[in-house]
BAKOL-702971 format. One record per residue (C-alpha): x, y, z; residue number from 1; chain. Coordinates in steps of 0.02 Angstrom, whole numbers, plus 50000, padded with zeros to 5 digits. Each point is the difference from the previous one (the first is absolute). Example, Ala and Ser with C-alpha at 12.3 -4.5 7.8 and 13.67 -1.06 7.14 Angstrom:
50615, 49775, 50390, 1, A $
50069, 50172, 49967, 2, A $
***
This chain:
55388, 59017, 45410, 1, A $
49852, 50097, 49983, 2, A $
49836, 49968, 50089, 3, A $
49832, 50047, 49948, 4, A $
49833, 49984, 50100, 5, A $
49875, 50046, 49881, 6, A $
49947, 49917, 49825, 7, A $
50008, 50167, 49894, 8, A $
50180, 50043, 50050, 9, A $
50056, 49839, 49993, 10, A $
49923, 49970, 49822, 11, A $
50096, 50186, 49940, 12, A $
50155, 49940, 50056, 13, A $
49980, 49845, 49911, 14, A $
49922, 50065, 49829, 15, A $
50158, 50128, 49998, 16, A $
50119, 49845, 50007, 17, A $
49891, 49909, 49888, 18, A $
50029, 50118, 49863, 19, A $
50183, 50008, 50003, 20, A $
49979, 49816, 49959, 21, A $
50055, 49902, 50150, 22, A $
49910, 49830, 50063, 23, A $
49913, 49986, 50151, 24, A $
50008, 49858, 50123, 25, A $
49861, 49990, 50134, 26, A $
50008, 49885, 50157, 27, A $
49820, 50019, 50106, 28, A $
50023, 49980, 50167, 29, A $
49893, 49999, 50181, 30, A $
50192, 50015, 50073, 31, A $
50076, 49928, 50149, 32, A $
50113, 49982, 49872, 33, A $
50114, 49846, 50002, 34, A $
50131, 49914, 49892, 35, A $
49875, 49925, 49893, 36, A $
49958, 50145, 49960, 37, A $
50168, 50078, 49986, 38, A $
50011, 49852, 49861, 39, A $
49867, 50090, 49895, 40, A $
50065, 50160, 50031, 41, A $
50165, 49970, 49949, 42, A $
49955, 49895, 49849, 43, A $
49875, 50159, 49956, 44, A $
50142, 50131, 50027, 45, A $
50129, 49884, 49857, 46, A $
49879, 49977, 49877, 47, A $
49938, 50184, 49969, 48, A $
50035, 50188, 50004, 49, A $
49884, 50047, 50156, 50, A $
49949, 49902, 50153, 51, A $
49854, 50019, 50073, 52, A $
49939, 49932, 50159, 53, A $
49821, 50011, 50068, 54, A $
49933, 49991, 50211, 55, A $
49851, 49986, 50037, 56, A $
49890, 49875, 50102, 57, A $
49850, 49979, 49895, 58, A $
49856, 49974, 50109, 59, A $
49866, 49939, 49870, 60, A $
50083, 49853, 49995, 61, A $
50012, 49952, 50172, 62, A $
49858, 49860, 50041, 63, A $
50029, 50022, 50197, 64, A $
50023, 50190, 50096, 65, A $
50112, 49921, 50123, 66, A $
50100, 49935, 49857, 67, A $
50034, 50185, 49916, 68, A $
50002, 50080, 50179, 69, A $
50161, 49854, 50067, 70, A $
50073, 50037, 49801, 71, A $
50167, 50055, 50057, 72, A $
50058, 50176, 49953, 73, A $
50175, 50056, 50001, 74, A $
50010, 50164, 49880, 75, A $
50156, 50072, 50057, 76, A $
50102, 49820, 49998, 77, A $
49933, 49976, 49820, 78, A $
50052, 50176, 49948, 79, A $
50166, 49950, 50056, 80, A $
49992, 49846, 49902, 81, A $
49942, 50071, 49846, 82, A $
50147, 50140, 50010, 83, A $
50115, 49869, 50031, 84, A $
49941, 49919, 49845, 85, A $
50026, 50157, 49889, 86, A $
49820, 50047, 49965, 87, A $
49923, 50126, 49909, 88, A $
49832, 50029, 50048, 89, A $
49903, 49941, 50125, 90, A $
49813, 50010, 50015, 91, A $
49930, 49999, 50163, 92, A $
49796, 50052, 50019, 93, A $
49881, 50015, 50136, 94, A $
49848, 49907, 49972, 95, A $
49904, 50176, 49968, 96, A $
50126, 50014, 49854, 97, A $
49957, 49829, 49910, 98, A $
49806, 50000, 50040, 99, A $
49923, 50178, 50037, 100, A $
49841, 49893, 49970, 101, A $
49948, 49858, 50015, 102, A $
50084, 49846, 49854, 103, A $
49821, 49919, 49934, 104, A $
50083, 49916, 49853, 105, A $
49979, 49826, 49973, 106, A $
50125, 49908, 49887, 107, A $
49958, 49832, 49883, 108, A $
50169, 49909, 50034, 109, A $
49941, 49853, 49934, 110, A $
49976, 49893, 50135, 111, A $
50200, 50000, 50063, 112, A $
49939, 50085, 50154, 113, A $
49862, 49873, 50070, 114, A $
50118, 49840, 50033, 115, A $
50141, 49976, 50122, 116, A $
50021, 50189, 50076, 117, A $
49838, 50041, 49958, 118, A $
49927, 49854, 50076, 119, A $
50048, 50082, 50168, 120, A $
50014, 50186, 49958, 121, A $
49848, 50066, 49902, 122, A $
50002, 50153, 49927, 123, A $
50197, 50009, 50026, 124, A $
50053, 49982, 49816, 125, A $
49872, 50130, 49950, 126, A $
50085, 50117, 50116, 127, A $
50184, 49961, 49944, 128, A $
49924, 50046, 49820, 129, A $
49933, 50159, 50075, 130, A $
50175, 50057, 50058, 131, A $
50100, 49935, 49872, 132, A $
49916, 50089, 49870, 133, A $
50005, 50152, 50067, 134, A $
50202, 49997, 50049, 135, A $
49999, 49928, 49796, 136, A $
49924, 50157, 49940, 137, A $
50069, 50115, 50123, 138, A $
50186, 49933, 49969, 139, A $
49975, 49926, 49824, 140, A $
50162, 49904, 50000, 141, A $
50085, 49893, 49865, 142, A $
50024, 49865, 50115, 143, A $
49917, 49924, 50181, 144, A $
50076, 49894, 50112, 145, A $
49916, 49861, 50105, 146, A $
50051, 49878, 50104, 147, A $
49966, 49815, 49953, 148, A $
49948, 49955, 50182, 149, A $
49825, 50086, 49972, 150, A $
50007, 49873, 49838, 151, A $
49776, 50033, 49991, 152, A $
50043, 50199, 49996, 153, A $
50130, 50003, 49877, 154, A $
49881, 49878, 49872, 155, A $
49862, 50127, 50045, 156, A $
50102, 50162, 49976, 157, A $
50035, 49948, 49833, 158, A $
49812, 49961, 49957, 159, A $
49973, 50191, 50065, 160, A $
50119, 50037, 49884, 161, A $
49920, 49948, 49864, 162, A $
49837, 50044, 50046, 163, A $
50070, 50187, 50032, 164, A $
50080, 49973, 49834, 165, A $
50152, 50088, 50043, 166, A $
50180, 49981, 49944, 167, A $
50092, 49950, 50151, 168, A $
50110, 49827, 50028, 169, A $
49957, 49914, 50134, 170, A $
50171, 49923, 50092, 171, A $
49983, 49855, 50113, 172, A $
50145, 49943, 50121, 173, A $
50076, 49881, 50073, 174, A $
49947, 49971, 50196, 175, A $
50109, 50054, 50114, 176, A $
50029, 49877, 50173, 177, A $
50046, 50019, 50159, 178, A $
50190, 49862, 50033, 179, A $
49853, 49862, 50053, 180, A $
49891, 50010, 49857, 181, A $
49834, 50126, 50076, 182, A $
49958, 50114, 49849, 183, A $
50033, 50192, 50034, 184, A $
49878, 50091, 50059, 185, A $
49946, 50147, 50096, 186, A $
49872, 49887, 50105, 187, A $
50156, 49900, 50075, 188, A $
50020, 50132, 50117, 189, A $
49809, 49981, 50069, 190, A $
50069, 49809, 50058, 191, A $
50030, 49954, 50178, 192, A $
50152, 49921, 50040, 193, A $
49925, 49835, 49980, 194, A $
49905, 50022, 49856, 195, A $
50149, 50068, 49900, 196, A $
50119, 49829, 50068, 197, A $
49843, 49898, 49913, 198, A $
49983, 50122, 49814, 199, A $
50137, 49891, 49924, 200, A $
49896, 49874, 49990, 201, A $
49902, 50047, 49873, 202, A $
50136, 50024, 49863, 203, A $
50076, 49830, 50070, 204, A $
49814, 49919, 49955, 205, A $
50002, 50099, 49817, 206, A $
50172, 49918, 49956, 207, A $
49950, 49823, 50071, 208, A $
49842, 50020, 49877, 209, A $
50094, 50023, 49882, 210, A $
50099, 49855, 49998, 211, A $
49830, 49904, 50013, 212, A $
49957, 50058, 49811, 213, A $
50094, 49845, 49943, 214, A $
49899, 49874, 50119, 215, A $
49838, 50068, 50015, 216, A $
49865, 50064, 49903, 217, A $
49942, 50210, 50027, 218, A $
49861, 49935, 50120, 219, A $
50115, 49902, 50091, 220, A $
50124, 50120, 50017, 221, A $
49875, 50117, 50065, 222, A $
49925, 49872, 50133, 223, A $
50187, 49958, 50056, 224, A $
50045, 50181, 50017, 225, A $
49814, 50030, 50106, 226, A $
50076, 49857, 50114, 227, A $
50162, 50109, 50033, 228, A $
49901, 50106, 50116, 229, A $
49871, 49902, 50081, 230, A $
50134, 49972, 50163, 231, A $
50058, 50191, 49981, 232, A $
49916, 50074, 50153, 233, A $
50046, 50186, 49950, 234, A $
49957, 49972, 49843, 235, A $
49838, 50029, 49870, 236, A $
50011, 49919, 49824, 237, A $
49871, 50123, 49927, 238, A $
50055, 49934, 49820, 239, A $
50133, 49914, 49881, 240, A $
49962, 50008, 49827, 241, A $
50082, 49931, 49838, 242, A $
49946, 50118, 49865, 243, A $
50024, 50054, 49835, 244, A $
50146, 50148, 49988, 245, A $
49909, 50110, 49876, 246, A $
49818, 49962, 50036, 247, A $
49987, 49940, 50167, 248, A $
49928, 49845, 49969, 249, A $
49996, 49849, 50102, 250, A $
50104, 49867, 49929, 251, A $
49946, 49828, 49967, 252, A $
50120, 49920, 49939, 253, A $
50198, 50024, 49986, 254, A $
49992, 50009, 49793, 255, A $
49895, 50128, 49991, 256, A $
50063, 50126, 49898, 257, A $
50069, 50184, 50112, 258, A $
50133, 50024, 50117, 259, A $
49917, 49920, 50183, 260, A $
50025, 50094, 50158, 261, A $
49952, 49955, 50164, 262, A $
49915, 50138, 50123, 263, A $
49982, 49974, 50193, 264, A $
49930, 50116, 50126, 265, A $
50028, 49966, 50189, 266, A $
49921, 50093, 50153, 267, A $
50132, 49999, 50137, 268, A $
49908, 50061, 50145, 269, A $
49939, 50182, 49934, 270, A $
50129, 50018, 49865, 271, A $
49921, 49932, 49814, 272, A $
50157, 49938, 49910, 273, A $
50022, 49949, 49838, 274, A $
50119, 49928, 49868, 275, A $
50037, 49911, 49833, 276, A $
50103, 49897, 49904, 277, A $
50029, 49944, 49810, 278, A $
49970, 49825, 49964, 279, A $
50095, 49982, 49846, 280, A $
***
């Protein structure tokens, strides 16, 4: 496993390999790495020739200073991960590296960043494009992993995509859960005791709405699922959403045309959590 801190040497190393004709896989990363992540990883590292795996906690796209300063950071356990996982290269730059100046560009994503996350985090989507395209053109992979619990991102990464026009496929996967249900992620360890004893519930509320599709209309689905937390003293229902899986459009009705997934984003005390789940 070789690791590289700055974008030129990381980019030679990669270009070399490139034109002996191997395929790159790229998993981005903020780290605090954890098996839902070692999912990705692992998936990356089977379907191509060199595995790539990116750290860095992006601050442009943090909405809230005490959120990026609380971020947890664990480089030397995630080194240990990622050579446990057989990795080539990893990529790990200071912020200096990524922006020696100031990122001013704005980028049209067609309106997927204004509902649901960003509703509540302005400006966050703009810096995930920011980062993201510059790890894309630094790394210029074959194919890039994402994880299906940041469902908004991965629809927006692959508008970037295609606004960068570049020839990259854009792998989602699967969620991976905790045994009861919470979605992985590296915020669960930011819980208090209590707080992480109350996280399943939000999964257990996803599943129940499910089962409502058959009974109850999108609206009432979304009203029944609002009434889930209004005795949930720990708990925030910033948002549950039925949308649209390629445009992220709210549904209206259930025979609308489109795969339907349903978003939700809870504040559990000073931890912002959020998951998703297929409706067909």
């Amino acid at each position: 496993m070789i690791v590289y801190r700055t974008r030129q040497d990381v980019a030679s190393h990669l270009d070399a390999t490139r034109d002996l004709g191997k395929r790159i896989g790229f998993v981005p990363t903020m780290g605090a790495l954890h098996q839902g992540h070692a999912s990705l990883i692992e998936r990356a590292g089977k379907e191509n020739d060199i595995l790539v795996v990116s750290i860095f906690v992006n601050p442009t796209q943090f909405n809230e200073p005490a959120d990026l300063e609380n971020y947890p950071r664990k480089m030397d356990e995630d080194l240990t991960m990622l050579r446990d996982l057989e990795t080539d290269v990893v990529f790990t730059p200071s912020e200096k590296e990524m922006y020696p100046e100031e990122d001013r560009r704005t980028f049209d994503l067609g309106g997927l960043d204004n509902v649901m996350e960003g509703t509540f985090r302005k400006g966050h989507f703009n810096g995930v494009a920011q980062v993201v395209s510059k790890l894309f053109e630094t790394v210029r992979p074959h194919r890039a992993y994402f994880g299906q619990k940041d469902f908004q991102q991965l629809v927006i990464i692959r508008k970037l995509v295609e606004l960068m026009n570049l020839d990259i496929s854009i792998v989602g996967c699967p969620i991976i859960r905790e045994p009861d249900g919470l979605a992985m992620s590296s915020r669960n360890e930011l819980l208090t005791r209590a707080e992480r004893k109350a996280a399943p519930h939000i999964y257990q509320t996803l599943k129940a709405a499910k089962e409502q599709k058959a009974m109850r209309s999108p609206a009432e689905v979304k009203s029944w699922v609002s009434g889930q937390f209004e005795d949930r003293s720990l708990m925030e229902l910033e948002y549950f959403e039925i949308v649209n899986d390629t445009d992220l459009r709210p549904v209206r009705s259930w025979t609308e045309p489109g795969r339907k997934v349903a978003c939700i984003a809870v504040r559990l005390g000073k931890v912002r959590l959020i998951d998703n789940i297929f409706f067909d």
